[in-house]
C-alpha positions as CSV (number, residue, x, y, z in Angstrom):
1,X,119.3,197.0,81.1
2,X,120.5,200.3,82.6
3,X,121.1,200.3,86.2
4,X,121.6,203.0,88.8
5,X,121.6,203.5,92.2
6,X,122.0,206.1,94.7
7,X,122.0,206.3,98.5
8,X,120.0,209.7,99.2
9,X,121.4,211.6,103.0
10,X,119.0,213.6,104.3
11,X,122.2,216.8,104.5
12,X,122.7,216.9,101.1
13,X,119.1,216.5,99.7
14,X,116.8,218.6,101.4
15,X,114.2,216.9,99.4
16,X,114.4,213.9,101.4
17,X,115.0,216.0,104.9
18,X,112.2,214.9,107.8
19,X,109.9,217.7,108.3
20,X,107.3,218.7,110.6
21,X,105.5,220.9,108.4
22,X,102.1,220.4,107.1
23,X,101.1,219.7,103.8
24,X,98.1,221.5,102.1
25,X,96.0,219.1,100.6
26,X,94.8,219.5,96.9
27,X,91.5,219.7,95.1
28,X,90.8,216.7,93.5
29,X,87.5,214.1,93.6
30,X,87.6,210.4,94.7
31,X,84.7,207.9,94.1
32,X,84.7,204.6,96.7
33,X,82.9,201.9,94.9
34,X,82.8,197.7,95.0
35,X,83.8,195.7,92.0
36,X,83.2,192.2,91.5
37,X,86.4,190.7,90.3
38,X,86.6,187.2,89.2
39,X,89.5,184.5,89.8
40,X,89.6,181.6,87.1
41,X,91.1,178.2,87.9
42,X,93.6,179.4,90.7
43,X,95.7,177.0,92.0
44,X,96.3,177.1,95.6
45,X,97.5,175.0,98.4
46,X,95.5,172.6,100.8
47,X,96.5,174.0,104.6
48,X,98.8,170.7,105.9
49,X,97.1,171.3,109.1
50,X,94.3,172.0,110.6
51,X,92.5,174.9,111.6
52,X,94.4,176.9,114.7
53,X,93.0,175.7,117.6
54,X,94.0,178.3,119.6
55,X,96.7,181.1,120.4
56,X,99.3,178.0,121.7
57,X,98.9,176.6,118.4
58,X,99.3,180.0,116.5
59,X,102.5,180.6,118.3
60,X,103.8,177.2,117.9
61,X,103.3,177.4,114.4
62,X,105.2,180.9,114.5
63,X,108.3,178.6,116.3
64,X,108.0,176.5,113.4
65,X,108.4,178.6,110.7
66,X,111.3,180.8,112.2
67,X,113.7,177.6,112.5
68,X,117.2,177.8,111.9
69,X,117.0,174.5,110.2
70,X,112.5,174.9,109.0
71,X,111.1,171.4,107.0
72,X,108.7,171.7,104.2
73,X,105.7,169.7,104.7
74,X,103.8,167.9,102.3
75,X,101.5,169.9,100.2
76,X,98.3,169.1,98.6
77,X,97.3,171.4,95.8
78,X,94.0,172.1,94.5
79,X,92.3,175.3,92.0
80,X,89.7,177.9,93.2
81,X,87.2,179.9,90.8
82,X,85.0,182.2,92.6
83,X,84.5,185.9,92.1
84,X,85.1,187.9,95.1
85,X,83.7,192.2,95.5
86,X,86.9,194.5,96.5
87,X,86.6,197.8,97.8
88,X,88.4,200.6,95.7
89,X,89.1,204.0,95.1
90,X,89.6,206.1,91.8
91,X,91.3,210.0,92.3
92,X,91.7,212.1,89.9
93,X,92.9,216.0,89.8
94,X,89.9,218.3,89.9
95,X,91.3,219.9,86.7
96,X,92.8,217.2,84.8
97,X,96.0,217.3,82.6
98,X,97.8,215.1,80.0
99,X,99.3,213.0,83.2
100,X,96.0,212.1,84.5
101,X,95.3,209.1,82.1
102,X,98.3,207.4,83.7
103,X,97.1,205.8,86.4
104,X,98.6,204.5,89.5
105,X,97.2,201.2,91.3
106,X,98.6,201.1,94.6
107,X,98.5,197.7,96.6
108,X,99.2,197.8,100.3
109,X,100.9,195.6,102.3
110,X,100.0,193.5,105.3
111,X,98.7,194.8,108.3
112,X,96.9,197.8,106.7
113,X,94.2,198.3,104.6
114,X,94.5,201.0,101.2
115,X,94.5,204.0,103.8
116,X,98.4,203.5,103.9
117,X,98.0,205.5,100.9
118,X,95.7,208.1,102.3
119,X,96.9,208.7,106.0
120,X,95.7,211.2,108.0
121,X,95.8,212.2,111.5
122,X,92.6,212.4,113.1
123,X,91.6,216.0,113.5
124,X,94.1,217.2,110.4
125,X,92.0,216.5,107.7
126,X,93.5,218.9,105.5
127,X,97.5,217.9,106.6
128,X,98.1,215.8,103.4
129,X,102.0,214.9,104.9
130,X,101.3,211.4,104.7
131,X,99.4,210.9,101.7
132,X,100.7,209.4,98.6
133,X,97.9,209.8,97.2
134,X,97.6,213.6,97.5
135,X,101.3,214.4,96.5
136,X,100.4,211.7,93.3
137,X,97.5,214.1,92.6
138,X,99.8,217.6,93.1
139,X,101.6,215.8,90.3
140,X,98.8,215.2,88.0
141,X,98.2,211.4,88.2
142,X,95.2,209.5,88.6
143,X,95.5,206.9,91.7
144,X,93.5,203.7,91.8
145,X,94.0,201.9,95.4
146,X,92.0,198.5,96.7
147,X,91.5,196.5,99.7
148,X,93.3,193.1,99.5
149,X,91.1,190.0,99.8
150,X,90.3,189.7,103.5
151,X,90.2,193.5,104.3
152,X,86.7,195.1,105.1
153,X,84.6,196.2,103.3
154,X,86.5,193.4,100.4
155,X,85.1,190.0,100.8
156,X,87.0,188.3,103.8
157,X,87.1,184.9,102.8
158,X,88.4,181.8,104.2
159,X,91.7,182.9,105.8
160,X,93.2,179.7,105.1
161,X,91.8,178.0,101.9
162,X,91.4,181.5,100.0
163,X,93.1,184.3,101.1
164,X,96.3,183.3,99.7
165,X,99.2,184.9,97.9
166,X,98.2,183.4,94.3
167,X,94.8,184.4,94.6
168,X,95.6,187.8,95.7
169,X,97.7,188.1,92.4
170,X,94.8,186.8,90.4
171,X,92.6,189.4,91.9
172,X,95.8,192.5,90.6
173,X,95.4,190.8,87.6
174,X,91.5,191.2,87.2
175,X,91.3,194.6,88.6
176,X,93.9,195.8,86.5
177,X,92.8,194.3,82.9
178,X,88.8,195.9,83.8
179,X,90.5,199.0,84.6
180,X,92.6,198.8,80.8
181,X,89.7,197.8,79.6
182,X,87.2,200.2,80.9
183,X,85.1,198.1,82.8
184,X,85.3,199.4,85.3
185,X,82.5,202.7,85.5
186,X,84.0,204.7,87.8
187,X,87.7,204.6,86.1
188,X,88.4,206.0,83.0
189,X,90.0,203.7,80.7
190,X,93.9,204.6,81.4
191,X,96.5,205.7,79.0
192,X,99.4,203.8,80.5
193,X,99.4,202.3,84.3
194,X,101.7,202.1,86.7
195,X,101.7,199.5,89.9
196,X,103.0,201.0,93.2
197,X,103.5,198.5,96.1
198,X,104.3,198.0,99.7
199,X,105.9,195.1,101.5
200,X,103.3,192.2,100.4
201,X,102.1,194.5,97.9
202,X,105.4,194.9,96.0
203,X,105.5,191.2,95.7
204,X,102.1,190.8,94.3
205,X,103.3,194.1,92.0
206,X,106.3,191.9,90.9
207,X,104.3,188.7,90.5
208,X,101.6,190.4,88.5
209,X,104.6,192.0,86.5
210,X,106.0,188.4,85.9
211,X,102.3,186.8,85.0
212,X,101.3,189.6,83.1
213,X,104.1,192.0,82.3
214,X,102.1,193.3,79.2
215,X,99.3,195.3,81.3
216,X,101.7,197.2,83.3
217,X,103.8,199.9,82.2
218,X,106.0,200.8,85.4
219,X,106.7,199.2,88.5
220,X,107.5,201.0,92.0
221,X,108.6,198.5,94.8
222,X,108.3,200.3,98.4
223,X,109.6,198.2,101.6
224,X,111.1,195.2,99.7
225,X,114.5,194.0,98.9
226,X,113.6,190.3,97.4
227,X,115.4,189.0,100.1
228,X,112.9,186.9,102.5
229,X,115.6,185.9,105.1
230,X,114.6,188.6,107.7
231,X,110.9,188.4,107.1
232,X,111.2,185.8,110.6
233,X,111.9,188.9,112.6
234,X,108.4,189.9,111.9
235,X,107.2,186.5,112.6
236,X,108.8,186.4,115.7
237,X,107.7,190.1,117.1
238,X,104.0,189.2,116.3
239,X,104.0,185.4,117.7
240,X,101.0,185.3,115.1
241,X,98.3,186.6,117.8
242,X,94.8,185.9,117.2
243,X,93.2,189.4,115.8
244,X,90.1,188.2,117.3
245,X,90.8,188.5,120.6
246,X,93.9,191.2,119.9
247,X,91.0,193.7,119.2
248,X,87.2,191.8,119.5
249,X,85.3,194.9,118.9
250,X,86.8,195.6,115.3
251,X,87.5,191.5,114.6
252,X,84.4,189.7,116.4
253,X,85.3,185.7,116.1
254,X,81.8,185.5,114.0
255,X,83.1,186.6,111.2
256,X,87.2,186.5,111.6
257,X,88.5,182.9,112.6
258,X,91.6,181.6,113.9
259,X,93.3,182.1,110.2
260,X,93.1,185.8,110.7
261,X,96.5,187.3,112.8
262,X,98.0,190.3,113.9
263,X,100.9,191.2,116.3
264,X,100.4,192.4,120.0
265,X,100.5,196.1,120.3
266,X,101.3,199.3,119.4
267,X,105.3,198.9,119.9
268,X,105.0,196.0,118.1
269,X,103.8,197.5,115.7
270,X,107.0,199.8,116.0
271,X,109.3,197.2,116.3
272,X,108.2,196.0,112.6
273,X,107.3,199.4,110.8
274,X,108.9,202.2,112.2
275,X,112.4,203.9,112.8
276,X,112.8,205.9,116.0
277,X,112.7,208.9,116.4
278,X,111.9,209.7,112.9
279,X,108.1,209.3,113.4
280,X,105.6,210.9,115.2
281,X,103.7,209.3,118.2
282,X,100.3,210.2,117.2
283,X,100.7,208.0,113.6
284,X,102.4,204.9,115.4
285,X,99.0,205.4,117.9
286,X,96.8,205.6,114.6
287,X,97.8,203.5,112.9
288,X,97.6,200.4,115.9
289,X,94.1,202.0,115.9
290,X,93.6,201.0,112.7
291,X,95.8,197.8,111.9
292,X,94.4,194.9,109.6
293,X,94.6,191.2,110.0
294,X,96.9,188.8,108.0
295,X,96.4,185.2,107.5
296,X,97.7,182.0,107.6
297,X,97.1,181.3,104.5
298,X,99.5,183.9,103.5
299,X,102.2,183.0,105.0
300,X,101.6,179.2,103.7
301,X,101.7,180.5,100.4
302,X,104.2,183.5,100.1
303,X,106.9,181.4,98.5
304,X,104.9,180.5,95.7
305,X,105.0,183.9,94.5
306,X,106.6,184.6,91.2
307,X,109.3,187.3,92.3
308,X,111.0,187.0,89.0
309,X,109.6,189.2,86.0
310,X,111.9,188.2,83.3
311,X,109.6,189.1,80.2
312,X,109.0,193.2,81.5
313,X,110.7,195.5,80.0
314,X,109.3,198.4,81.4
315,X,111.4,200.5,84.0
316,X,111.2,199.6,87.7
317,X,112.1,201.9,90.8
318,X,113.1,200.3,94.4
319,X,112.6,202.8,97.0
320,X,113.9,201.3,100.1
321,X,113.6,202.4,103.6
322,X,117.2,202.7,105.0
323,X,116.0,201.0,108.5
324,X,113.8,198.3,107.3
325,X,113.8,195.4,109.6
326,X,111.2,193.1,107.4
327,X,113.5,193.2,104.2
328,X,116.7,194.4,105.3
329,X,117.0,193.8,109.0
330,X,117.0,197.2,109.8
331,X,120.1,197.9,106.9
332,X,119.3,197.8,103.6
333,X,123.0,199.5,102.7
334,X,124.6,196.9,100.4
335,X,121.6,195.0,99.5
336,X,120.8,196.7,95.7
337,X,123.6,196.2,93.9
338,X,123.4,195.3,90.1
339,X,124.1,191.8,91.4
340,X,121.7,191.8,93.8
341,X,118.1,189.8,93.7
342,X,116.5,192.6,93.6
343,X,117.6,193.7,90.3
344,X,118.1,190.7,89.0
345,X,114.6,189.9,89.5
346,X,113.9,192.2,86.4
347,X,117.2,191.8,84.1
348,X,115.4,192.5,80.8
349,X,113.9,195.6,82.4
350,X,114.8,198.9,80.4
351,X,115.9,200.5,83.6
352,X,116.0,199.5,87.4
353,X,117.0,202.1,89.7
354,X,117.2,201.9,93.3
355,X,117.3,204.4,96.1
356,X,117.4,204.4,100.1
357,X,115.1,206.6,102.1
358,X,117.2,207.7,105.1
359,X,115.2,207.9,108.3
360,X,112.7,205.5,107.6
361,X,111.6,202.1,108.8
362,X,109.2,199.5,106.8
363,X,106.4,201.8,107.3
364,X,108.1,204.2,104.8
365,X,104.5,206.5,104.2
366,X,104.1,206.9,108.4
367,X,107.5,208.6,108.7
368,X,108.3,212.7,109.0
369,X,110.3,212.3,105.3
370,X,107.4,210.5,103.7
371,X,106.7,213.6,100.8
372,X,110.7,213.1,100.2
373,X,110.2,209.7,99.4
374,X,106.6,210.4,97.2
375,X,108.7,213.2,95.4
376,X,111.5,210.3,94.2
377,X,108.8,208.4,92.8
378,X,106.6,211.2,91.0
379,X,110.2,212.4,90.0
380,X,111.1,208.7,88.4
381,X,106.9,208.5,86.9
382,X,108.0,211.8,84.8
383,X,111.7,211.1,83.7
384,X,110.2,208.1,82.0
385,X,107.6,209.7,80.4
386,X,104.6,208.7,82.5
């Protein structure tokens, strides 16, 4: 395994400098469409309590598992097989190259919905700074990003019993093998894929990558170390709010129970996702606007994820925010070593190379450097031949 690393500053790469100029944004076509993807035989795990009551009980259960000293309670397992409809989106380059049959599937992470790919300002439609998706394009790819389970218009299931971390892997796993295997109308059948991730979306990246390491080719890991110690700090700053009465017009209590949480406000939100002053205002305001619930079943399942992918071989990238608090506490200097769990976690991997994205919280896409940290990626696709 070859490894490298390399801690970018912002004075000697310009490439990576914050920067308050607009970005044009390309010609290229996008189809929105619904597929049905099927999970088979899931095994997932009975909630050891019952429904949240109400918000004392949310926040309770929040105290509980940010303890100094937390107890594992007694699980009951049991298997799911159901076939759920996501929402997705297939971009391609108006005129398309040799690099457009490699496709990138991008899976967001909690709190959002696949627009963390795609953000714009409203009124700046054609101010492309924040959009993966459109420097992906300006590169040639194709894109491929989904709604996780739960997320409108994707089924929102039952927040406790279904929306969980295994079944949200199945559900990578299925869209990605009807992709390969052209079943999917509106996506050509891909030369070669790669899985981009954020947060809760790298670790479904990884697991999928340690389930099924033959139907990816690349892996990109954004806003995750493999360390879960400082995860509690987001715990802690949300207090697991009901979203249902956080915001009742966008998550009426008809249709999103007490399983589906969110944190209190907009500097919440900061407090978790973004590094000050590197960010503008208007985006921390949007994207509050626009947050998306998580759910307890989520956090009952997230160590049963498979965060080990000892059977890829394929090259992986870590691009780290410098200031994330979720995965780093707020320092990720020191944390991706070639000792670390973060490269360990893929030590028959042909190549694993990590790199810090100064000026940046969590929320690495929302920050003034975003293109900087899209250009190390797109950079990395083409050095290994994607």
């Amino acid at each position: 395994m070859h490894f490298s690393t390399s801690v970018w500053l912002s004075l000697l790469l310009p490439a990576l400098e914050a920067t308050a100029q607009a970005v044009p944004k390309q010609n290229y076509t996008c189809t929105n469409f619904m597929v049905k993807v099927p999970v088979n035989n899931v095994t997932v795990v009975v909630p050891p309590i019952p429904e949240l009551p109400d918000q004392y009980a949310a926040t309770a259960f929040a105290n509980q598992i940010t303890l100094r000293t937390p107890s594992a309670p007694d699980v009951n397992l049991t298997t799911l097989t159901k076939t759920f409809n996501i929402s997705a989106e297939y971009c391609t380059p108006a005129k398309s190259g040799p690099k457009a049959s490699t496709l990138h599937i991008l899976t967001h992470g909690l709190g959002f919905n696949r627009s963390y790919w795609d953000f714009y300002l409203p009124g700046k439609p054609n101010d492309a700074r924040y959009s993966y998706i459109n420097s992906a394009i300006s590169a040639g790819y194709s894109t491929l990003s989904w709604n996780r389970l739960g997320i409108e218009p994707s089924t929102i299931a039952d927040p406790y019993t279904e929306i969980q971390g295994p079944v949200e892997i199945a559900l990578l796993v299925g869209l990605t093998t009807l992709a390969r295997a052209g079943n999917i109308s509106q996506v050509p059948v891909p030369q070669k894929v790669i899985h981009v991730g954020h947060s809760f979306g790298s670790e479904l990246s990884v697991s999928l990558a340690s389930v099924a390491p033959d139907i990816t080719d690349g892996v990109v890991l954004t806003g995750y170390s493999a360390i879960s110690n400082y995860s509690t700090f987001f715990v802690a700053n949300s207090a697991l709010h009901f979203a249902n009465v956080n915001q009742p017009k966008r998550f009426p209590p008809r249709t999103y129970s007490s399983g589906f949480l969110t944190w209190p406000d907009k500097y919440g939100n900061q407090y978790s996702f973004f590094a000050y002053p590197y960010f503008d205002p208007a985006v921390l305001d949007r994207a509050e606007a626009t947050k998306y619930p998580f759910t307890f079943g989520e956090f009952l399942t997230m160590s049963a994820l498979p965060l080990d992918a000892p059977n890829f071989e394929g090259p992986v990238l870590y691009l780290a925010s410098q200031e994330d608090l979720i995965f780093c506490a707020s320092n990720c200097t020191g944390l991706f070593g070639p000792d670390s769990a973060a490269v360990q976690s893929f030590n028959s991997s042909s190549s694993v190379e990590t790199y810090l994205q100064p000026n940046a919280g969590h929320g690495l896409n929302l920050h003034f450097n975003a293109t900087g940290a899209y250009k190390v990626i797109l950079d990395w696709a083409d050095r290994h031949g994607f």
